[in-house]
C-alpha positions, 0 to 999 in steps of 0.5 A: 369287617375288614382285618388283617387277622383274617387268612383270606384276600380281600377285592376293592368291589367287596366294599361298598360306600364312600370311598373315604371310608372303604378300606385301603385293599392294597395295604391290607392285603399287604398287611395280612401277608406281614401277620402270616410272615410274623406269626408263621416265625412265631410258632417255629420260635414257640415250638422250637423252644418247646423242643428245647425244653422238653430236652432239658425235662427228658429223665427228670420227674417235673410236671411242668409243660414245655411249652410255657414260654417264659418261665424258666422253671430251672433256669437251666433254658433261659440262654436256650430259647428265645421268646419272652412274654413280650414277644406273644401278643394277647388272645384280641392280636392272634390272627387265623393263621396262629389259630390254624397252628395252635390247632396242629399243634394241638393235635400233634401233642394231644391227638388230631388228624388233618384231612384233605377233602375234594369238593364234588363237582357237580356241586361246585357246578350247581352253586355257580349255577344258583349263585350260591356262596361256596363258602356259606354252603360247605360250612352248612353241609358239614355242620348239618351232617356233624349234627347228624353224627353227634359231633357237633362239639367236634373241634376242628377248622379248615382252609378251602384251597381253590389253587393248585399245590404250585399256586400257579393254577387252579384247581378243583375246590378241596379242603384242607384242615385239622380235626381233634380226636383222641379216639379213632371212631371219631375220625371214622365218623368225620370221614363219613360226615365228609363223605356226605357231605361234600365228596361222594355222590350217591350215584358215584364218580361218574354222577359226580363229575370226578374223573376216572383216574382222579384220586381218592377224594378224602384223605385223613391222616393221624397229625405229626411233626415233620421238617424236611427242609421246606419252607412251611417248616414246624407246623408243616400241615398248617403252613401246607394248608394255609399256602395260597390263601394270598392268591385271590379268588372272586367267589370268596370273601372268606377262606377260612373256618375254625368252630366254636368248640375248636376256639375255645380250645386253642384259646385255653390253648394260648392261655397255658402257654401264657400261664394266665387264668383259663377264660371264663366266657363263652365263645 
């Protein structure tokens, strides 16, 4: 189903139908560049008022998070941040895009990683070969080999990146994505699920298709905050992550995946932030 929540670009020919009753494309997409403008402003005000307050917290014993947005527990901040309760939309309004943040952010505060995977080659050749969907198997592969290790609870989401980091070309498909793990084998873990599944050929590079000079095809890193003056701002690897996705690509109806175990979480996530009661039902 069509929707501007999405982070993905949609095409005329993906719908099928009268034609009074296929979506408008042009606008949609339009709209979906509006939600990823409004929710990126959005979380540097949620995390910029968080800074705010945990300043004001720093050498006083309070238990109360920073990152609630509305409730000045001291009245010291209210002339400070900027969010009200009118400004967070609901759990049904957030998009993708505040959902990939929430997860950094999470993982800035909590423990996480973000990781860049490269997609073997020959895969990709062999997909385009059997007119598999890439989308539908990259999230197969990885969700087997997950199971595999005991990590299917593991909290994590990724984008598939299908451009260079300019967006003017393309590029090999890579992944880039965020994964919670306060214990370090866990990442370890993750790093050889992605091996196996999408990066390594058992034969090697060559068998692979990967140049000899290419780059290593994983990298995973411990999350943290950085500004440095770009355009991606707080949330820097989420905006890095999230950079092309308005940049279309025939083999995708879809570029983004967040697990079960990972909505959950940033949906408890959005409740605290909003002080309302944790949602009792199952995602």
């Amino acid at each position: 189903m069509a929707s501007s929540k999405k982070l993905t670009t949609y095409r005329k020919n993906q719908f099928e139908g009268p034609r009074r009753r296929r979506p408008k494309v042009r606008a949609l997409n339009r709209e979906i560049r509006r939600r990823i403008a409004s929710e990126h402003q959005l979380v540097q005000d949620i995390v910029r008022d968080a800074e705010t307050r945990a300043a004001l917290l720093a050498g006083h014993e309070r238990t109360v998070s920073p990152l609630r947005v509305w409730t000045n527990f001291d009245h010291s901040s209210c002339d400070l941040t900027s969010l009200s309760p009118t400004d967070l939309p609901q759990w049904r309004d957030v998009g993708e895009y505040l959902k990939l943040h929430l997860l950094a952010q999470l993982g800035i505060w909590t423990g996480g990683y973000a990781f860049t995977v490269k997609i073997r080659p020959d895969l990709e050749a062999k997909w385009k070969r059997e007119g598999i969907a890439p989308m539908d198997r990259i999230k197969r592969n990885i969700a087997e080999r997950l199971a595999a290790e005991g990590l299917s609870d593991l909290e994590y989401c990724y984008v598939v990146e299908t451009r260079s980091k300019s967006g003017k070309s393309r590029s090999q498909l890579h992944l880039h994505g965020v994964f919670i793990a306060e214990d370090v084998r866990v990442a370890t873990k993750f790093k050889v699920v992605m091996e196996r599944a999408l990066a390594l050929h058992p034969k090697g590079r060559a068998a692979a298709g990967v140049k000899p000079k290419a780059g290593p095809a994983i990298n995973i890193q411990p999350l943290y905050e950085k500004i440095d003056g770009s355009r991606y701002g707080r949330g820097r690897w989420a905006g890095y992550a999230a950079k092309n996705v308005h940049k279309p690509d025939t083999r995708f109806t879809r570029r983004f995946f967040m697990s079960r175990a990972a909505t959950r979480l940033v949906r408890e996530f959005w409740a605290l932030i909003l002080e309302e009661p944790l949602p009792q039902v199952d995602l």
